[in-house]
C-alpha positions as CSV (number, residue, x, y, z in Angstrom):
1,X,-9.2,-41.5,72.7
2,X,-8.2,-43.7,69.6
3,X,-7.0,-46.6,70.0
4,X,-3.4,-47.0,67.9
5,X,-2.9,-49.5,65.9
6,X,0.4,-49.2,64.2
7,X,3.0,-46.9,65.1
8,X,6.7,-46.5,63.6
9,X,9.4,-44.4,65.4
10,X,12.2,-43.0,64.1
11,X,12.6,-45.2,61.3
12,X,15.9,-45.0,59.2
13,X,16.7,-47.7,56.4
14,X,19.6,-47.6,53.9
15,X,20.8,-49.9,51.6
16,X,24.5,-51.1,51.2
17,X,26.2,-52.1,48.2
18,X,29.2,-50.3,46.9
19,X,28.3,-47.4,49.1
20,X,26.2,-46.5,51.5
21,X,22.2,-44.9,50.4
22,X,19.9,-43.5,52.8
23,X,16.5,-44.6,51.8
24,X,13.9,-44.4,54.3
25,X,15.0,-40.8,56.6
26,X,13.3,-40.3,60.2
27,X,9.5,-41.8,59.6
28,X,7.6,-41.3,62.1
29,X,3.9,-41.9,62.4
30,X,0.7,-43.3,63.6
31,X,-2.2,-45.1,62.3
32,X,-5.6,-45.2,64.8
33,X,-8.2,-48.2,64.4
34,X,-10.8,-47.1,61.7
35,X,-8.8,-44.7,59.7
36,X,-8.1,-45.3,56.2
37,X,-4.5,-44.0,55.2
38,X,-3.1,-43.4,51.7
39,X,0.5,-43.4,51.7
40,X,1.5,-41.3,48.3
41,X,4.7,-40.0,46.4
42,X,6.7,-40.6,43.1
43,X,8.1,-43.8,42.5
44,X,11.2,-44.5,44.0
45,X,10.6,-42.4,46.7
46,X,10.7,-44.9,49.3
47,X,6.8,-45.8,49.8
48,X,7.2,-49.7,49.2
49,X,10.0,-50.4,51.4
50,X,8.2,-48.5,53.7
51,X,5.3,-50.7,53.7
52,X,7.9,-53.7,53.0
53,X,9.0,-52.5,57.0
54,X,5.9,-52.1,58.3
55,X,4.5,-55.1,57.3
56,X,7.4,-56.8,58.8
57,X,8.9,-58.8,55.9
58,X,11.9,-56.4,55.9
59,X,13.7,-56.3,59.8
60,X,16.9,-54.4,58.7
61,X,16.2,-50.8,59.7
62,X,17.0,-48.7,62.6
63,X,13.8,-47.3,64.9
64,X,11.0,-48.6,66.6
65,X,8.0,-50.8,64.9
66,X,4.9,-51.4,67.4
67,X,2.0,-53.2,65.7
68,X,-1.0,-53.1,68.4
69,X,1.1,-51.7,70.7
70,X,3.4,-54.5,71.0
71,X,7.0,-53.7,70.0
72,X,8.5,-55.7,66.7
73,X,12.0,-55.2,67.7
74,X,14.2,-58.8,68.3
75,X,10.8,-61.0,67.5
76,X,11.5,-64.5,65.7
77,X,11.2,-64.5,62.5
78,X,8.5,-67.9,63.5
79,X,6.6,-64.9,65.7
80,X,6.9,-62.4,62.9
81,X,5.0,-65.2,60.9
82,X,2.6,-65.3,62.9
83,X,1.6,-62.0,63.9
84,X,1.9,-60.7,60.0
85,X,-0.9,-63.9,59.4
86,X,-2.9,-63.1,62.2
87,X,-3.2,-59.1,62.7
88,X,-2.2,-58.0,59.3
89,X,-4.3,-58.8,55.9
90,X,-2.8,-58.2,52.5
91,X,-3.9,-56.4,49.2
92,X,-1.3,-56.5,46.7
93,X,-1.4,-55.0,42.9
94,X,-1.5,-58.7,42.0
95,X,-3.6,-61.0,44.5
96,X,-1.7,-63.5,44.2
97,X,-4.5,-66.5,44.6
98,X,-3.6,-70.0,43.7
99,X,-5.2,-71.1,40.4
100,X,-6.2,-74.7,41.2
101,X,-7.9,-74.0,44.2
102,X,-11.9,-72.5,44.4
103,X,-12.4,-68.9,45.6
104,X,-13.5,-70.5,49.0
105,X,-10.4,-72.6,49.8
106,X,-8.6,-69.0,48.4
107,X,-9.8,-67.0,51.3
108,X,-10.3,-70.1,53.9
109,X,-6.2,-70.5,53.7
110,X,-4.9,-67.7,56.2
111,X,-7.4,-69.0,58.4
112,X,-6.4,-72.2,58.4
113,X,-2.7,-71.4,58.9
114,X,-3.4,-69.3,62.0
115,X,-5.4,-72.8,63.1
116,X,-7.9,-70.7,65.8
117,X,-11.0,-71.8,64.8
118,X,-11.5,-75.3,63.3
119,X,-11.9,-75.8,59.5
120,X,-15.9,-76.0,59.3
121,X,-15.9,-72.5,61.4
122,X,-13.1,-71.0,59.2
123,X,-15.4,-71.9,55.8
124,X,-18.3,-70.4,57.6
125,X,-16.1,-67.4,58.0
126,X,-14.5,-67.3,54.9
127,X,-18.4,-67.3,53.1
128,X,-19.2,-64.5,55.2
129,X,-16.6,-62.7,54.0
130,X,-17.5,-63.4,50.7
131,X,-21.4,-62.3,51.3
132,X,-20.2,-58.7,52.4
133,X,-18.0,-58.3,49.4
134,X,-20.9,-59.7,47.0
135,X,-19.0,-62.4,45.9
136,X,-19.9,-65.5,47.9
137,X,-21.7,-66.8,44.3
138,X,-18.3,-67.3,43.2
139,X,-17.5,-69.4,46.2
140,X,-17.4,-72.6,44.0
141,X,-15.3,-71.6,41.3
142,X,-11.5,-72.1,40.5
143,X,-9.6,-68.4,40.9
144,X,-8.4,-69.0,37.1
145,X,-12.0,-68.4,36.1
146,X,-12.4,-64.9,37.3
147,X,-12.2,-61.2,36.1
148,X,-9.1,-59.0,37.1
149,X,-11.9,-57.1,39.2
150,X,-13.2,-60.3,40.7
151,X,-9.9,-61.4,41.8
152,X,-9.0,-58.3,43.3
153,X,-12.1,-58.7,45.6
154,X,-10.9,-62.0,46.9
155,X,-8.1,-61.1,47.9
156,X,-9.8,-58.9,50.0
157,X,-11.5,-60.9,51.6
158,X,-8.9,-63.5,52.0
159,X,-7.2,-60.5,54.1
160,X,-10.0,-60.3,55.9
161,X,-10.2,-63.9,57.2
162,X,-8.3,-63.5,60.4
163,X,-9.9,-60.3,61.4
164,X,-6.4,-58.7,61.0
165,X,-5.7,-55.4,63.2
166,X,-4.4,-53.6,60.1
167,X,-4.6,-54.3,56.3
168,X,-1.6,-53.0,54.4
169,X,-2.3,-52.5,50.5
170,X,0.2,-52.0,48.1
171,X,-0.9,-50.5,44.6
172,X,-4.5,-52.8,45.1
173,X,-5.9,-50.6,42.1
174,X,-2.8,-50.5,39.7
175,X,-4.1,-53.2,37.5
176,X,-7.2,-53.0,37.6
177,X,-9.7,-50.5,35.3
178,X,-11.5,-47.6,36.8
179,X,-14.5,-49.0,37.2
180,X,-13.1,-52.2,39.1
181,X,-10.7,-49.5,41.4
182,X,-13.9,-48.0,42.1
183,X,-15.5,-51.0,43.5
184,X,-12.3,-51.7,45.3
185,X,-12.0,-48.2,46.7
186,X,-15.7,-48.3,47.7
187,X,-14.8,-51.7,49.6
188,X,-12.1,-50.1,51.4
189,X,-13.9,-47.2,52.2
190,X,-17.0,-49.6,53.3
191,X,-14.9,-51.4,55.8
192,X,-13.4,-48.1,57.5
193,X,-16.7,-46.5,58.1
194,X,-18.7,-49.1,59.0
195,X,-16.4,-52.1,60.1
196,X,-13.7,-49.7,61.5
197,X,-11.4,-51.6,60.1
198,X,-7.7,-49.8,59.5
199,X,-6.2,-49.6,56.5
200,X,-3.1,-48.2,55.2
201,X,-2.9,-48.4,51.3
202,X,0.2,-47.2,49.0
203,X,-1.0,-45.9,45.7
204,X,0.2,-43.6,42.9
205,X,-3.8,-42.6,42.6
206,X,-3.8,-39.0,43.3
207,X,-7.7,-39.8,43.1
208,X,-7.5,-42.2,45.3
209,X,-5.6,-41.0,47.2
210,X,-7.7,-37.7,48.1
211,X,-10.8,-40.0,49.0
212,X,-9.5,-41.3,51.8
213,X,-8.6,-40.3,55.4
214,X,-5.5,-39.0,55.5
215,X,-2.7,-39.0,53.2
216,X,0.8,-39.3,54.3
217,X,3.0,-38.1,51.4
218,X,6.9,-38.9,50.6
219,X,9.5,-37.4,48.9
220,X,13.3,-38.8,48.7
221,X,12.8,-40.9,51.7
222,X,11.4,-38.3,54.0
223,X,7.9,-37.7,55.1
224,X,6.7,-34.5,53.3
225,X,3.0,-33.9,54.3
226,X,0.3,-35.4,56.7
227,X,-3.1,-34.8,56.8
């Protein structure tokens, strides 16, 4: 039996401002360790603050969040830090690296923050990480310096620094050209099949999208496919 690594409930969200809208309508779902998930549908129809929820960053909803089977419901926001830092990595459309620092100190950061392993073991990691993307020759260079494509890889495996349980992408290929969102999407796929490492990506890439796993697909808030 597989082993679940996220699992949402029952999850309703609306926002309030002059009146009440429903956006996020009865999600339920979940995701097993190893498989790769594409989470599609038009914009606006609620995939981001879906992922926004999941993630963590966004507690105002109604339903049940469990992230390796432990339940996210009246956690600290201190232990929400810290379980986003330690079993969740990040791929964003724009990595977000900082500019003055070297690729290496890029990806050694998470690590550092979750302070499990001491800081020689962390740069060991974070070079490993680097030598299964193919980009540990870039170790010594400031971020400011690289491609779009190149970028895009670090932050990959910045999010793979604290061997997180889950890594939650959103749009990781909408800025970058095909050939770079091929690498990426080969990456991805690379680290499902042969590191069984989960990931659940939201993307606009029908293409993408029908490479991968499964593909959970929205529509005005609702869940209108899986498979």
């Amino acid at each position: 039996m597989m082993e679940t690594i996220l699992e949402a409930r029952h999850i309703n969200k609306s926002f309030i401002n002059a009146m009440s809208i429903q956006v996020l309508t009865d999600i339920s779902f979940e995701v097993s360790k190893g498989e790769f998930v594409a989470v599609t549908g038009k914009s606006g129809c609620g995939k981001s603050t879906l992922l926004y929820i999941l993630s963590t960053m966004d507690t105002d909803y109604e339903g049940e969040l469990y992230i390796d089977r432990q339940s996210m419901k009246g956690q600290t926001e201190a232990a929400l830090a810290h379980i986003r830092n330690e079993k969740i990595g990040f791929v964003f459309q724009f990595h977000y690296l900082l500019h003055e620092f070297s690729v290496l100190k890029n990806v050694m950061l998470p690590g550092l923050k979750l302070n499990r392993y001491k800081a020689g073991e962390v740069e060991h990691r974070a070079m490993e990480r680097l030598k299964m993307l193919d980009i540990d020759k870039l170790a010594l260079k400031k971020a400011n310096q690289l491609s779009g494509g190149e970028k895009q890889r670090v932050a990959i495996a910045r999010a793979l620094i604290n061997d997180p349980h889950i890594i939650m992408g959103d749009e990781p290929t909408g800025n970058l050209d095909k050939r770079n969102s091929e690498i990426v999407f080969d990456i991805f796929k690379q680290l499902a099949e042969e590191h069984h490492q989960t990931l659940l990506i939201v993307t606009h890439d029908p293409g993408f999208a029908q490479r991968t796993h499964r593909i959970i697909a929205m529509e005005d808030g609702r869940i209108v496919q899986d498979q």
